[in-house]
TORPA-740452 format. One record per residue: x, y, z of N, C-alpha, C in turn; residue number from 1. Coordinates in pm, whole numbers, plus 50000, padded with zeros to 5 digits. Layout:
<nodes>
NODE    nc1    nc2    nc3   cac1   cac2   cac3    cc1    cc2    cc3    k
NODE      X      Y      Z      X      Y      Z      X      Y      Z  NUM
...
</nodes>
This chain:
<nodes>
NODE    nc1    nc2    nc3   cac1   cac2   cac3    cc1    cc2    cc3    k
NODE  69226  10240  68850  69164  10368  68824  69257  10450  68735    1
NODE  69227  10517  68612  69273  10611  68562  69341  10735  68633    2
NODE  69452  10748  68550  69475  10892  68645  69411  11016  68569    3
NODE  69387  11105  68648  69306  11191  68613  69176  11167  68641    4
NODE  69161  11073  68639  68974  11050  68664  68966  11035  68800    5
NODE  68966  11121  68884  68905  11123  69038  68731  11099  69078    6
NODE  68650  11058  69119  68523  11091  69165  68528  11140  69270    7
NODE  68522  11287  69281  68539  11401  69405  68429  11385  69473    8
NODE  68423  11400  69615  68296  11389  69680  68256  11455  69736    9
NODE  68114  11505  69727  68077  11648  69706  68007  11615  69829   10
NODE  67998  11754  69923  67917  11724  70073  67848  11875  70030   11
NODE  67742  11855  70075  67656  11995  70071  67539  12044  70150   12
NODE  67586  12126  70219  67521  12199  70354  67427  12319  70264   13
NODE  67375  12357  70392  67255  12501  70385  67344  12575  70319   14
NODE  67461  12610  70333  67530  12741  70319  67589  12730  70147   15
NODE  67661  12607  70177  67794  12572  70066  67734  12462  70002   16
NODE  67814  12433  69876  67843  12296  69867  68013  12272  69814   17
NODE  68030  12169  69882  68187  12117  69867  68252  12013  69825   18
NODE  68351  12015  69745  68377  11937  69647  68575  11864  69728   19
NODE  68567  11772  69777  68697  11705  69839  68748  11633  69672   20
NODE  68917  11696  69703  68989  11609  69597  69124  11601  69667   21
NODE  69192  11498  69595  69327  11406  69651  69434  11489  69527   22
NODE  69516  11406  69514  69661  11445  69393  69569  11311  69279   23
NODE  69475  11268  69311  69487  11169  69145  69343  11264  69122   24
NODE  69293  11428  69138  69237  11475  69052  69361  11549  68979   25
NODE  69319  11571  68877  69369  11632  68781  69417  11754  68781   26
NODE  69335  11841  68824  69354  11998  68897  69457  11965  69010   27
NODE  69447  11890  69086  69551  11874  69221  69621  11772  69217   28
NODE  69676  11729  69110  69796  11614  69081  69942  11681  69131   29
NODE  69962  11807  69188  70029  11877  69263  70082  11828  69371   30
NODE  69908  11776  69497  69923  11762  69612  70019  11626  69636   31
NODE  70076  11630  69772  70105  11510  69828  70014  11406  69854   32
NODE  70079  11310  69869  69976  11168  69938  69953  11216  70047   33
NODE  69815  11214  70075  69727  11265  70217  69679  11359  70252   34
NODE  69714  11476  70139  69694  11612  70135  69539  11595  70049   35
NODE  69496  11670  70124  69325  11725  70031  69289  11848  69964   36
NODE  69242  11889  69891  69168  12027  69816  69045  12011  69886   37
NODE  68996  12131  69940  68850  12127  69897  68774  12277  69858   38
NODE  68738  12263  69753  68637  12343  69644  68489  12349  69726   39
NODE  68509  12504  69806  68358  12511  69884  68303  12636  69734   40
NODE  68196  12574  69706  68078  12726  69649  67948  12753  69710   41
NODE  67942  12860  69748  67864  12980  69817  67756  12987  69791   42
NODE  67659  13040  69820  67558  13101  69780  67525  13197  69626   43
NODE  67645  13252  69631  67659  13370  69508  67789  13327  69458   44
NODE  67763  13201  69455  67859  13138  69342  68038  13122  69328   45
NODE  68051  13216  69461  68161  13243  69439  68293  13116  69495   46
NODE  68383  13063  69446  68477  12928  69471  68582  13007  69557   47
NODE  68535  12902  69643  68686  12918  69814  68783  12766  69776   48
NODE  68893  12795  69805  68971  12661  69823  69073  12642  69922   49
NODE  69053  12584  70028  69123  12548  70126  69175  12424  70115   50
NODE  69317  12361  70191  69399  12260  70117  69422  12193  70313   51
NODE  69422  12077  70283  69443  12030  70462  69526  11892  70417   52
NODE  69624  11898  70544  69766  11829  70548  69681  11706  70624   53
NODE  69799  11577  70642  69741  11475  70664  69663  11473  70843   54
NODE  69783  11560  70911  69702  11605  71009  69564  11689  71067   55
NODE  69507  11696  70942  69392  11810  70910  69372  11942  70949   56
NODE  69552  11972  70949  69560  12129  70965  69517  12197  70791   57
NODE  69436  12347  70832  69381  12343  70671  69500  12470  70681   58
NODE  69485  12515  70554  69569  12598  70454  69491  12665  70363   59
NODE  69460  12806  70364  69359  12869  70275  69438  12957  70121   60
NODE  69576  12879  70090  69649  12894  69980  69759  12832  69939   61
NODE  69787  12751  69797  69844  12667  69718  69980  12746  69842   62
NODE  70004  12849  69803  70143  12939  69856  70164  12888  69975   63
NODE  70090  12899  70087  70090  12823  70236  70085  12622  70208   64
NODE  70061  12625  70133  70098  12472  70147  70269  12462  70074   65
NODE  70305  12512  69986  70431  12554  69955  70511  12584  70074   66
NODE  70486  12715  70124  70589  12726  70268  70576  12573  70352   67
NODE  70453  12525  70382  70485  12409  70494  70570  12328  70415   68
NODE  70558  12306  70300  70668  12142  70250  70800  12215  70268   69
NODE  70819  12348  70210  70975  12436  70274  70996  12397  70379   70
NODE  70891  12414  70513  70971  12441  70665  71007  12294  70673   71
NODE  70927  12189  70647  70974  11982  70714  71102  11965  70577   72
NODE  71132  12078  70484  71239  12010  70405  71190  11976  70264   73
NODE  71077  11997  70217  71080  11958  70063  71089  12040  69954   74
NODE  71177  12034  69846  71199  12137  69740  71070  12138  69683   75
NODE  71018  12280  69644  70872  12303  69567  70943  12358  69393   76
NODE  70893  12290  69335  70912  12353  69171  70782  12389  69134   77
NODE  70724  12498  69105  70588  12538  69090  70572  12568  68936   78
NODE  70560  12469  68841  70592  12528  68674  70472  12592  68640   79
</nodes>
């Protein structure tokens, strides 16, 4: 598989629809191995992104997934 070329998989309820991505999308070539994005949109269009660790604790900002790799020990370079 190309990098960059993810096929994100989109789940979509009454409310939302939601878009799951890994580190080989492009936008989230950031994340760790096991770490997820997911891209919920609303009704009125508006994009939520919550980020969940391999334990499927979620994280409702890039910044909070930053502090957790701080607290277990990993240097963050955010360019």
């Amino acid at each position: 598989m190309e990098r960059g070329y993810h096929p994100t998989k989109k789940i979509q309820c009454r409310t939302a629809e939601s878009y799951i991505h890994d580190s080989t999308s492009s936008s989230y070539s950031w994340l760790l191995l096991g770490w997820l994005a997911e891209e919920r949109v609303v009704p009125s269009k508006r994009l939520y992104k919550c980020y969940y660790d391999p334990a499927g604790r979620q994280y409702r900002a890039k910044y909070e997934v930053f502090n957790q790799w701080e607290k277990v020990g990993l240097v963050v370079v955010d360019d």
